[in-house]
Backbone as JSON Lines, residues from 0, in Angstrom:
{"i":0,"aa":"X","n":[-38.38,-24.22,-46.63],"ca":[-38.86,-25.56,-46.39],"c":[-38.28,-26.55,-47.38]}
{"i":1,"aa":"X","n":[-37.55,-25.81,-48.68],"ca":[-37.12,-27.09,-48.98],"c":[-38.17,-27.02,-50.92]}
{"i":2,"aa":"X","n":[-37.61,-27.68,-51.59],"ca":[-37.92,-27.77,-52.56],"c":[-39.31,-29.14,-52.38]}
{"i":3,"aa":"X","n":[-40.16,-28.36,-53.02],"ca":[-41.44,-28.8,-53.12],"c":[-41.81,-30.05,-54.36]}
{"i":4,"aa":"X","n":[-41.42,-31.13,-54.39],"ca":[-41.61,-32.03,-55.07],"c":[-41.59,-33.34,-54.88]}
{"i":5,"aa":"X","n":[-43.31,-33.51,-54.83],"ca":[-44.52,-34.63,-54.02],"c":[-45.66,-35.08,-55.19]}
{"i":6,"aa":"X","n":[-45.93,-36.23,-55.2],"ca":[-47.32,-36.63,-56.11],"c":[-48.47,-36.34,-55.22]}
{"i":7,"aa":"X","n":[-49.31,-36.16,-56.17],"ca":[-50.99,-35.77,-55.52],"c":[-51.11,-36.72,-54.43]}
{"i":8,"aa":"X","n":[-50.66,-38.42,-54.71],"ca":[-51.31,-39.18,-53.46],"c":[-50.39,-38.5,-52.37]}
{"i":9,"aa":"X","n":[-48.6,-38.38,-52.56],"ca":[-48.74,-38.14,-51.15],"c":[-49.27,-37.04,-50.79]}
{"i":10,"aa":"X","n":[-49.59,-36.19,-51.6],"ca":[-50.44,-35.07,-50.87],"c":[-51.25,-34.98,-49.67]}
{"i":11,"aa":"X","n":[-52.52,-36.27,-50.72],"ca":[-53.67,-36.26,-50.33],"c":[-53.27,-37.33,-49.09]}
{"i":12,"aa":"X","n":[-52.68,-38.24,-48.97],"ca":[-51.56,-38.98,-47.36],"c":[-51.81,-38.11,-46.36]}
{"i":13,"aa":"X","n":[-50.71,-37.31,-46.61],"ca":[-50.5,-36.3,-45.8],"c":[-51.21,-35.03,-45.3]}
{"i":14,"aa":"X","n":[-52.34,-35.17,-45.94],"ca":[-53.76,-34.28,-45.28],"c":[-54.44,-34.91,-44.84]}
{"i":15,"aa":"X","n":[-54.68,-36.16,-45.43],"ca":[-55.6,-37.13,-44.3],"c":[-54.96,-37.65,-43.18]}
{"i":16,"aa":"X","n":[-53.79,-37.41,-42.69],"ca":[-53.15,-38.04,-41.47],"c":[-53.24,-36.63,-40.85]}
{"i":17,"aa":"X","n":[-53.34,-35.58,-41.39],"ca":[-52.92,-34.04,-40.36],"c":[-54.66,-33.77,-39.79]}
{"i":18,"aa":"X","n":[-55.62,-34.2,-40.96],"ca":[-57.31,-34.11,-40.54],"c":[-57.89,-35.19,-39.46]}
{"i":19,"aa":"X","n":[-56.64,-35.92,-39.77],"ca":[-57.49,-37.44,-38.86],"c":[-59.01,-37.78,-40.03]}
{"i":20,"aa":"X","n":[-59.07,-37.62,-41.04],"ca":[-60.12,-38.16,-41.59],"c":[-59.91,-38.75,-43.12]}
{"i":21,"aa":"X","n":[-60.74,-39.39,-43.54],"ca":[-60.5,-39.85,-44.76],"c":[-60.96,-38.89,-45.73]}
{"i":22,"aa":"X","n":[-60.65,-39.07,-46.94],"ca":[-60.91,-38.37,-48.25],"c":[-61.54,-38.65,-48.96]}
{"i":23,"aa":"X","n":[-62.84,-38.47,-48.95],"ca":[-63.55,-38.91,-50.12],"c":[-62.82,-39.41,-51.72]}
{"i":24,"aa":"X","n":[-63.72,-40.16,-52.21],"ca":[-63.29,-40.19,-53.85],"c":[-63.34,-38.8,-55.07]}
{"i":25,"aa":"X","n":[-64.65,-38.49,-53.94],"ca":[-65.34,-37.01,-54.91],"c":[-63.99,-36.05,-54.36]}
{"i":26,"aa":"X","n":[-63.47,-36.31,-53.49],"ca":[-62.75,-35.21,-53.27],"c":[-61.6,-34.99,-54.28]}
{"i":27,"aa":"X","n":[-61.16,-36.84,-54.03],"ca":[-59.95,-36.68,-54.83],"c":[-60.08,-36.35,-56.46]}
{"i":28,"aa":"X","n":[-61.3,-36.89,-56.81],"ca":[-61.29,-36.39,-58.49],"c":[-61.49,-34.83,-58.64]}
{"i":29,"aa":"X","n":[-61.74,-33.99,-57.89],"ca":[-62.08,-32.47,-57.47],"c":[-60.37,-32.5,-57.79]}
{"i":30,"aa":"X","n":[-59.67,-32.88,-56.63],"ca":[-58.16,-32.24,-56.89],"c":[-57.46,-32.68,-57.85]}
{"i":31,"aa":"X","n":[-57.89,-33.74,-58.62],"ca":[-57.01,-34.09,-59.66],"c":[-57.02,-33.25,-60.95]}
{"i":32,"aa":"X","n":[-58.25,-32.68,-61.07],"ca":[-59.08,-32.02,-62.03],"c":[-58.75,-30.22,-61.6]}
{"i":33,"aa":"X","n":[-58.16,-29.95,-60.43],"ca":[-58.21,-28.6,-60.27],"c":[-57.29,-27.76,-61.36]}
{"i":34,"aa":"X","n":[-57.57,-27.06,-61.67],"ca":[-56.79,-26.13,-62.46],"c":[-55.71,-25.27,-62.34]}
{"i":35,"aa":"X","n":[-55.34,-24.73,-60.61],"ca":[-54.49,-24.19,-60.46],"c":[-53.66,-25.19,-59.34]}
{"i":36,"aa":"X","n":[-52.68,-26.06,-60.03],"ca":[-52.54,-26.95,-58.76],"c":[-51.47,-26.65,-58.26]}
{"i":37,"aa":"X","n":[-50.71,-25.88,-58.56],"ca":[-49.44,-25.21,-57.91],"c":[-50.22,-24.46,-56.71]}
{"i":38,"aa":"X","n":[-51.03,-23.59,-56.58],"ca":[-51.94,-22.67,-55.63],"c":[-51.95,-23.65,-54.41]}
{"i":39,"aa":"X","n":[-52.34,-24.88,-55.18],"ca":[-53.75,-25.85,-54.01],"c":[-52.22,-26.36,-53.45]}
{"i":40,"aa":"X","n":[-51.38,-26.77,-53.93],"ca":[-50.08,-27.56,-52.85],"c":[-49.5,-26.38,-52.16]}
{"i":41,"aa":"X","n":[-49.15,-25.4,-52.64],"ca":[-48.78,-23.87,-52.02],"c":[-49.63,-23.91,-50.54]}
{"i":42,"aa":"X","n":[-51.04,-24.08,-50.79],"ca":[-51.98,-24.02,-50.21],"c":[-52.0,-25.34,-48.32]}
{"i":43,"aa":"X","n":[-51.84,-26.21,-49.31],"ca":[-51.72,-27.57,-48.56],"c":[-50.51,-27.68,-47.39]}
{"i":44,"aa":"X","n":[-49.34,-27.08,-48.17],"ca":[-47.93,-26.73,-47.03],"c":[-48.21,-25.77,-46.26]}
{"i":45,"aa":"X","n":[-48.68,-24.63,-46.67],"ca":[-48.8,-23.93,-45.91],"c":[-49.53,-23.54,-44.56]}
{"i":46,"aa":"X","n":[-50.85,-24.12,-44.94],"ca":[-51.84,-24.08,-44.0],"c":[-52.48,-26.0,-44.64]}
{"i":47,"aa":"X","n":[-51.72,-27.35,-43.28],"ca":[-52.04,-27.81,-43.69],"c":[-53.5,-28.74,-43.1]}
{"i":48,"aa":"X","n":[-53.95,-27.69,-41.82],"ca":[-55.15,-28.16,-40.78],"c":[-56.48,-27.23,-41.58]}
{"i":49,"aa":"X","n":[-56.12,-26.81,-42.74],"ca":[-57.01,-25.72,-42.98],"c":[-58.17,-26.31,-43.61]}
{"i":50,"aa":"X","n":[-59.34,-25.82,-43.71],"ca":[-60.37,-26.22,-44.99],"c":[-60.56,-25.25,-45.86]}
{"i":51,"aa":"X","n":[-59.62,-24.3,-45.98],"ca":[-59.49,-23.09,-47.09],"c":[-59.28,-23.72,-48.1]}
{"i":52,"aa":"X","n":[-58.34,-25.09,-48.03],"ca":[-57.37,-25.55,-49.28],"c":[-58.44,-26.63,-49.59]}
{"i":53,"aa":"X","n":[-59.55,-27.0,-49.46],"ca":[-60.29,-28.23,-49.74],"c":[-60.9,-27.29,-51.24]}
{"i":54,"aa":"X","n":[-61.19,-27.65,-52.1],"ca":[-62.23,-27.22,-53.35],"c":[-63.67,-27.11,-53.03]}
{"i":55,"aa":"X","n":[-64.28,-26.52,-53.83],"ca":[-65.44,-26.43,-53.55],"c":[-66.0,-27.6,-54.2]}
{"i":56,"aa":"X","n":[-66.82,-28.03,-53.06],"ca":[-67.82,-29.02,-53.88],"c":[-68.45,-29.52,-55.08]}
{"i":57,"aa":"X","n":[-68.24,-30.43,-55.83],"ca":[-68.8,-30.36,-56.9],"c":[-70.21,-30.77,-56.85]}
{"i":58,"aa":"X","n":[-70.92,-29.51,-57.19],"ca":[-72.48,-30.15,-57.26],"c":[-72.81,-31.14,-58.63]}
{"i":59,"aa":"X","n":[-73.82,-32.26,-57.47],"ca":[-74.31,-33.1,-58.74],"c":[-75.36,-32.8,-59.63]}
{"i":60,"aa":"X","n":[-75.34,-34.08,-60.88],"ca":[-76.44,-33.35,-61.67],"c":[-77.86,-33.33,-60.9]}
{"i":61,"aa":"X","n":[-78.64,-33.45,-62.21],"ca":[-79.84,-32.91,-61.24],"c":[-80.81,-34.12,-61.04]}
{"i":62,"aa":"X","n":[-80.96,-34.23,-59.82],"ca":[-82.09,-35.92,-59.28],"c":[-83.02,-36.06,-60.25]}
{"i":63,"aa":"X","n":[-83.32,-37.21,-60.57],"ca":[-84.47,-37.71,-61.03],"c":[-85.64,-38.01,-60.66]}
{"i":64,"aa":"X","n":[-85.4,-38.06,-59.35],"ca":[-86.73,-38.14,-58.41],"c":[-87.5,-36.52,-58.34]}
{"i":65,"aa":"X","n":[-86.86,-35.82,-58.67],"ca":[-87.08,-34.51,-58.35],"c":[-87.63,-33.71,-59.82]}
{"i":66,"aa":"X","n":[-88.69,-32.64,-59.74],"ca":[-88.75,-31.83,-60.7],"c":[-88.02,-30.78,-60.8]}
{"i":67,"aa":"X","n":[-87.71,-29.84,-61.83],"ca":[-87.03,-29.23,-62.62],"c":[-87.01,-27.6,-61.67]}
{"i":68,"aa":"X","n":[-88.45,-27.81,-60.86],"ca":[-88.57,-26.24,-60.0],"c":[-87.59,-26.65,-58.75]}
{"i":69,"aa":"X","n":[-88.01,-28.13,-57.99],"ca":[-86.83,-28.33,-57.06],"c":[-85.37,-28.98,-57.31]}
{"i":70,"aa":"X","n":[-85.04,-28.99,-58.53],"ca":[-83.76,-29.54,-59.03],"c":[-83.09,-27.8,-58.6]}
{"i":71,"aa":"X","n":[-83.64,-27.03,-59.64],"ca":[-83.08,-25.7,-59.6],"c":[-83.26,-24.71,-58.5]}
{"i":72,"aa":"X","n":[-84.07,-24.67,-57.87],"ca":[-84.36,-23.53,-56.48],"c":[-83.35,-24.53,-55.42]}
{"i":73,"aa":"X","n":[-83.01,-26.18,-55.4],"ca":[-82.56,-26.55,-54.36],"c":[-80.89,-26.14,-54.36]}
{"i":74,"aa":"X","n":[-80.39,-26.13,-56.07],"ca":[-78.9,-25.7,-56.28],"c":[-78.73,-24.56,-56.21]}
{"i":75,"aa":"X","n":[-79.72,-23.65,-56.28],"ca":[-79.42,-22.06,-56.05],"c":[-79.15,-21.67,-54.62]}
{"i":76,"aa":"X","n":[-80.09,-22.56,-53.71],"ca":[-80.23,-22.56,-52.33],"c":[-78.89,-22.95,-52.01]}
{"i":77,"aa":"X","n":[-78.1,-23.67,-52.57],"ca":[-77.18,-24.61,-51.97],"c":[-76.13,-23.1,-52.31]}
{"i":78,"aa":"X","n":[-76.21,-23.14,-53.53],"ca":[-74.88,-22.29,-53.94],"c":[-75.43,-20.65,-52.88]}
{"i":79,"aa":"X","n":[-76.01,-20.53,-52.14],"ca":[-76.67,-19.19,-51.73],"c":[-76.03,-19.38,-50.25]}
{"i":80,"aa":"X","n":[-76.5,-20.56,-49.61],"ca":[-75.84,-20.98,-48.43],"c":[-74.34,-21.16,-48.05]}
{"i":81,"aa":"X","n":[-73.45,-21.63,-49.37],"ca":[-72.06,-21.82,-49.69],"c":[-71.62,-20.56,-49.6]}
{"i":82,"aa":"X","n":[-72.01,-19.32,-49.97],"ca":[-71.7,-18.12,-50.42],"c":[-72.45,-16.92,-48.89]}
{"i":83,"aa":"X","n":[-73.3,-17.68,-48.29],"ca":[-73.64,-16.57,-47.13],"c":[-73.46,-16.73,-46.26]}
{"i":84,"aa":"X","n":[-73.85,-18.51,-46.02],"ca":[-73.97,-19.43,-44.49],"c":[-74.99,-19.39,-44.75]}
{"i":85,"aa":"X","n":[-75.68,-19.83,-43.23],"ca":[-77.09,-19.99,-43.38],"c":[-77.93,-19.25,-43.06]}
{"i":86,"aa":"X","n":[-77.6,-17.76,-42.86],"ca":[-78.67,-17.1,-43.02],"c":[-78.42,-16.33,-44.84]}
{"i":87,"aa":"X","n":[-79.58,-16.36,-45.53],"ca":[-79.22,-15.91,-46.71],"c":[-80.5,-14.52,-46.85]}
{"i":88,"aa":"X","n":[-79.37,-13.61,-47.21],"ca":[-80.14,-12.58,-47.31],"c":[-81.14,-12.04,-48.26]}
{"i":89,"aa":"X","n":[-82.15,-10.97,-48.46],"ca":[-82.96,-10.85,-49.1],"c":[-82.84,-11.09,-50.61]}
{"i":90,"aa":"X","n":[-81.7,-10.18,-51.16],"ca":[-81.31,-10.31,-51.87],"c":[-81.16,-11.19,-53.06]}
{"i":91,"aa":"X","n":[-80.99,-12.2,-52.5],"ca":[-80.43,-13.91,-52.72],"c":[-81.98,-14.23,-53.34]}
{"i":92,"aa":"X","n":[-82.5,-14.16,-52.57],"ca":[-84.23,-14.1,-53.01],"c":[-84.78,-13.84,-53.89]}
{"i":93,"aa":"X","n":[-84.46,-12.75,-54.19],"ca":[-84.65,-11.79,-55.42],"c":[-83.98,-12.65,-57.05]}
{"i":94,"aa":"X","n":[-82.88,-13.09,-56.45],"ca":[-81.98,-13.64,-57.99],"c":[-82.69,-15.25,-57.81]}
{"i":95,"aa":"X","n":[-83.14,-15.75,-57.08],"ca":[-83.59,-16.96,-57.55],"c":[-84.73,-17.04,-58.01]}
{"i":96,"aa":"X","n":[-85.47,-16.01,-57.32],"ca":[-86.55,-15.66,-58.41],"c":[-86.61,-14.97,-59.81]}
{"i":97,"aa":"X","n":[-85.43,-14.2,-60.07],"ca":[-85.06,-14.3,-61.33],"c":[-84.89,-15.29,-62.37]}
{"i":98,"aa":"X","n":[-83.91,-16.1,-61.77],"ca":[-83.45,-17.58,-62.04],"c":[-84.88,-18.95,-62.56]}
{"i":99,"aa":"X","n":[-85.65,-18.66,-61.81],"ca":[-86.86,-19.58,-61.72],"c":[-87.21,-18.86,-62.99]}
{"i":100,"aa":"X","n":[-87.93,-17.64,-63.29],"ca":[-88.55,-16.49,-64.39],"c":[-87.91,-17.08,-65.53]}
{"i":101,"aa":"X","n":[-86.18,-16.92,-65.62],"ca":[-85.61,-17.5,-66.31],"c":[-85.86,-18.49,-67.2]}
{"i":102,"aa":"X","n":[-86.36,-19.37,-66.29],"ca":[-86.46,-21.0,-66.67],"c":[-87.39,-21.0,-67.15]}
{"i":103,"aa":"X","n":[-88.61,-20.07,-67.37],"ca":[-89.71,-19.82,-67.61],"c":[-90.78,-21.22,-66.55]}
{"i":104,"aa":"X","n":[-90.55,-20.56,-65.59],"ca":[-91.27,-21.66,-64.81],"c":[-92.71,-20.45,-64.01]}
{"i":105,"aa":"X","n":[-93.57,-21.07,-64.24],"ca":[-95.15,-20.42,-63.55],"c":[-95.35,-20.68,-62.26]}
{"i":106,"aa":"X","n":[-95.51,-19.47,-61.45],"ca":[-96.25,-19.57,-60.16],"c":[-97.34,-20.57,-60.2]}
{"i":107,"aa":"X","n":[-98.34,-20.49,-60.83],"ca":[-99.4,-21.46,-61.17],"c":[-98.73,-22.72,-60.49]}
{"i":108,"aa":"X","n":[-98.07,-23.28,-61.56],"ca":[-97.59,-24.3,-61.65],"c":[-97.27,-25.12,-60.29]}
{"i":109,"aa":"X","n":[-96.4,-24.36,-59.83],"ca":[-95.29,-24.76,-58.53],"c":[-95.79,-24.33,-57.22]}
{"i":110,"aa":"X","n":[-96.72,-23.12,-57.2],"ca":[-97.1,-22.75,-55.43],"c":[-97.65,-24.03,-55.72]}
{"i":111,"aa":"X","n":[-98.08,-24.14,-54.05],"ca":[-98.9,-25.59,-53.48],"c":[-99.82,-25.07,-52.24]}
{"i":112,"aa":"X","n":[-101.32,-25.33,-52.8],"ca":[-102.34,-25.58,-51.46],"c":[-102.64,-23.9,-51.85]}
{"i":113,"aa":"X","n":[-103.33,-23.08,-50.57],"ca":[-103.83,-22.32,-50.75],"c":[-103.36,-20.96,-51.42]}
{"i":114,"aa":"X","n":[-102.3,-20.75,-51.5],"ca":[-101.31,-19.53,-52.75],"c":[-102.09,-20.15,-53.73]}
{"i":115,"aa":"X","n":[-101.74,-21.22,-54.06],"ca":[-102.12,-21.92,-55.59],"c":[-103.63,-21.5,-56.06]}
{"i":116,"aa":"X","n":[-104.5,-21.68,-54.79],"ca":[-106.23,-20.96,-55.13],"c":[-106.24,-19.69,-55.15]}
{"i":117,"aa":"X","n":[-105.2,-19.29,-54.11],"ca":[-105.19,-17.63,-54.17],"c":[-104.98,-16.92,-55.07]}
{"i":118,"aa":"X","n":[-103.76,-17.68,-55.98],"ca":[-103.17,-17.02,-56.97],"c":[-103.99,-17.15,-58.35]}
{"i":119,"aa":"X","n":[-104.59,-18.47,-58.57],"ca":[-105.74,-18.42,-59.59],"c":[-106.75,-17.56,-59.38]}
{"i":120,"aa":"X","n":[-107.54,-17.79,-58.08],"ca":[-108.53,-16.7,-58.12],"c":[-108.01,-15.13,-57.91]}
{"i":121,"aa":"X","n":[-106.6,-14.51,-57.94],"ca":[-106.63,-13.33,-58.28],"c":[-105.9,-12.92,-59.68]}
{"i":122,"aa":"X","n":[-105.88,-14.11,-60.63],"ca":[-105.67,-14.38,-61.58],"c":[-106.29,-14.38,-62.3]}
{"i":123,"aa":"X","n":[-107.78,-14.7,-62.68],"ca":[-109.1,-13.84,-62.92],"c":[-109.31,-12.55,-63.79]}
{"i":124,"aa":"X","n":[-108.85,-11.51,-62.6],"ca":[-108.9,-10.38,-63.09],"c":[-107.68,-10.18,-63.62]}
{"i":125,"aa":"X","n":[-107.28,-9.92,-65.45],"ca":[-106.43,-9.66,-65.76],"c":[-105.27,-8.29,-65.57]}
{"i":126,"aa":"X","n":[-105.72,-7.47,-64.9],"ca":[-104.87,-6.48,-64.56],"c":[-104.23,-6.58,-63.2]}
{"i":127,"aa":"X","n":[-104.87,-7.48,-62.76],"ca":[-103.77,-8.38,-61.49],"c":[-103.41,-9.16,-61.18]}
{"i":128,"aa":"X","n":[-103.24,-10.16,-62.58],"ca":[-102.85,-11.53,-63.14],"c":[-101.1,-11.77,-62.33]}
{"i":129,"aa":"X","n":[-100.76,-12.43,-61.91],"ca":[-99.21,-12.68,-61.43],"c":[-98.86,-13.81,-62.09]}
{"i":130,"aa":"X","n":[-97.91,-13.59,-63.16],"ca":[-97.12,-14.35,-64.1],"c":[-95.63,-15.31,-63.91]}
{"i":131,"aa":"X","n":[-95.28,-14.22,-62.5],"ca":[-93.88,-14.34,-62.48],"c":[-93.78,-14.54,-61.15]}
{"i":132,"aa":"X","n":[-92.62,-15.62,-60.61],"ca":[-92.28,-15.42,-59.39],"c":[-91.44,-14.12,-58.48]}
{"i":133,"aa":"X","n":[-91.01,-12.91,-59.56],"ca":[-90.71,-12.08,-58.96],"c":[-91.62,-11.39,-58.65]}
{"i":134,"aa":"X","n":[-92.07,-11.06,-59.23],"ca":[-93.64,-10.15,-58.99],"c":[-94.3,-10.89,-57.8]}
{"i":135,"aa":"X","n":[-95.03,-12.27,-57.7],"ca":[-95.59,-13.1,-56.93],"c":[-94.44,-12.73,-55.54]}
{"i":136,"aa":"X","n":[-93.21,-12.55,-55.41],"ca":[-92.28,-12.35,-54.33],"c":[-92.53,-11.0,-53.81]}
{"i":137,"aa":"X","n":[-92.65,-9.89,-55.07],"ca":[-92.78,-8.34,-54.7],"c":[-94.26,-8.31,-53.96]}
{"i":138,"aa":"X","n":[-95.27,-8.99,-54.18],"ca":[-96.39,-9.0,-53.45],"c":[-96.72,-9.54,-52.42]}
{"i":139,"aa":"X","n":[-97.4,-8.31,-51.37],"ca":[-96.83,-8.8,-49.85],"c":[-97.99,-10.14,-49.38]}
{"i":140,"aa":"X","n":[-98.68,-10.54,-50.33],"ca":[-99.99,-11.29,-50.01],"c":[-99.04,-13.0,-50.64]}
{"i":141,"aa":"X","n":[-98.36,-13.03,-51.62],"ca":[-97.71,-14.15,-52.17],"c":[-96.68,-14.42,-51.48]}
{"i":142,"aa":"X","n":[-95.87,-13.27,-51.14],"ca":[-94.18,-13.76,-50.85],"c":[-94.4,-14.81,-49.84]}
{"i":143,"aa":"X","n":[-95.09,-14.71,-48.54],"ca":[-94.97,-16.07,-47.97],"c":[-95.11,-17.35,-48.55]}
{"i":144,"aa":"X","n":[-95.95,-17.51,-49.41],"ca":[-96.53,-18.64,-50.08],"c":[-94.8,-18.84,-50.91]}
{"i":145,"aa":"X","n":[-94.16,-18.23,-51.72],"ca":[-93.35,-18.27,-52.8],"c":[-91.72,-18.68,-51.62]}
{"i":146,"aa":"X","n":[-91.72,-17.83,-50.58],"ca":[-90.95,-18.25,-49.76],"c":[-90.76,-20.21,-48.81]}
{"i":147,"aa":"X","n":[-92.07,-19.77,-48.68],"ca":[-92.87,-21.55,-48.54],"c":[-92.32,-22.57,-49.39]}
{"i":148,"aa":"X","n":[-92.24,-22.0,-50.51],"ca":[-92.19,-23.21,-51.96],"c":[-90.75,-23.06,-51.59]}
{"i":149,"aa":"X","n":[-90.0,-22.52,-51.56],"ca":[-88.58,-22.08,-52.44],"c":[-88.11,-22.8,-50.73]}
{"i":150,"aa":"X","n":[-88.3,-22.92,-49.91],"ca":[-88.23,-23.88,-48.45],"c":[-88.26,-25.17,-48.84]}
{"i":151,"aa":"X","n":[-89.18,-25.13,-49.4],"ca":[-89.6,-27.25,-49.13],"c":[-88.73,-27.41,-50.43]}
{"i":152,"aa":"X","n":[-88.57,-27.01,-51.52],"ca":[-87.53,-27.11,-52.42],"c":[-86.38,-27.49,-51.73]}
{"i":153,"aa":"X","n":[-85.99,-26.5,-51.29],"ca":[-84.58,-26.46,-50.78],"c":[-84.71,-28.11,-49.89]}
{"i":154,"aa":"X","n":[-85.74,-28.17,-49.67],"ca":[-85.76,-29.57,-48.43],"c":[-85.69,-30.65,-49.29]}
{"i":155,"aa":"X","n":[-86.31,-30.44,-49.66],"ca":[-86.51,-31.77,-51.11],"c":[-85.16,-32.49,-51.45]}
{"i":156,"aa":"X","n":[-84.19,-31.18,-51.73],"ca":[-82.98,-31.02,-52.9],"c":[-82.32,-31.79,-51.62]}
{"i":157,"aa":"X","n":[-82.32,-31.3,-50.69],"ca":[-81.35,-31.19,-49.44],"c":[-81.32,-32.87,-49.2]}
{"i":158,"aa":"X","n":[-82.34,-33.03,-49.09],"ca":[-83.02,-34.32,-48.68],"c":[-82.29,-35.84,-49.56]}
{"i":159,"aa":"X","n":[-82.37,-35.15,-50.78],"ca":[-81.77,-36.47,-52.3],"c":[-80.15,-35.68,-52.06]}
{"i":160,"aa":"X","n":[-79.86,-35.11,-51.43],"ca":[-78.37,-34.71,-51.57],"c":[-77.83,-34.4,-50.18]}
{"i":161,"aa":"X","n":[-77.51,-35.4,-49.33],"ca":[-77.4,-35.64,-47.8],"c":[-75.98,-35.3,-47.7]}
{"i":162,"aa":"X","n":[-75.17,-35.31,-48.68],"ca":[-73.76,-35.74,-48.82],"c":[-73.14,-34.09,-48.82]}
{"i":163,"aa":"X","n":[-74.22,-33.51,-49.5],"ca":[-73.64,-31.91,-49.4],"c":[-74.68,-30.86,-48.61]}
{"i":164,"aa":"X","n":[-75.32,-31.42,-47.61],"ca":[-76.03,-30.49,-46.72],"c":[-74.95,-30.64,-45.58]}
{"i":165,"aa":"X","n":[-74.78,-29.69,-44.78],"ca":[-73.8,-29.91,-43.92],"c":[-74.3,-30.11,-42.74]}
């Protein structure tokens, strides 16, 4: 094809005339900033109808409108969906409830409505106190409730970030 030597704009020209669409700004500071940019033009000639060669999204920081349980369960969700589609498997579940534990964030705290009474009043008795959202997940009486939360999170997040729900 010829010796390969083009600036980023015409790059980015010449993918938006082959997409028929425009290019975001976020996009273009994504490619200016990429690290392997020999790959991404390799990438661009080669396959140039593709969305293989687009970067991954840069997630933003974290909303202000939002608390710290749905800032973080909504980016885990996001990065879970990026990585499965949209069905996300059990698994996935498991590490965001790690992730939350992590943060040292309390079931208490974050279920909502009746988990939240449930979980105090079997909170009570200290030998079946639930501390943790993994545990609260391993229990077949919570996980809906914890699944519930880690939903409207994701809605929340989804909701202040329209631009990267697809």
């Amino acid at each position: 094809m010829g010796d390969i030597c083009v600036s980023v704009g015409e790059i980015l020209v010449h993918y938006q005339r082959t997409i028929n669409r425009y290019i975001p700004a976020a996009f273009e500071t994504a490619f200016w900033a990429a690290a392997n940019f020999s790959h991404l033009v390799r990438c661009l000639v080669e396959h140039p109808s593709s969305p293989v060669c687009l970067p991954a999204p840069v997630l933003p920081p974290d909303h202000p409108d939002l608390n710290v349980f749905d800032n973080l369960v909504g980016r885990l969700m996001f990065e879970a969906r990026r990585q499965h589609g949209p069905r996300i498997p059990r698994q996935e579940y498991w590490r965001i409830a790690k992730a939350i534990d992590q943060a040292k964030l309390k079931p208490i705290h974050h279920l909502e409505g009746k988990w939240r009474k449930e979980l105090a009043a079997s909170n009570r008795d200290a030998r079946k106190a639930i501390h943790t959202f993994e545990v609260a997940l391993r229990s077949v009486y919570f996980r809906r409730g914890v699944l519930k939360r880690i939903y409207r999170a994701d809605d929340k997040w989804s909701e202040k970030h329209p631009h990267l729900s697809g």
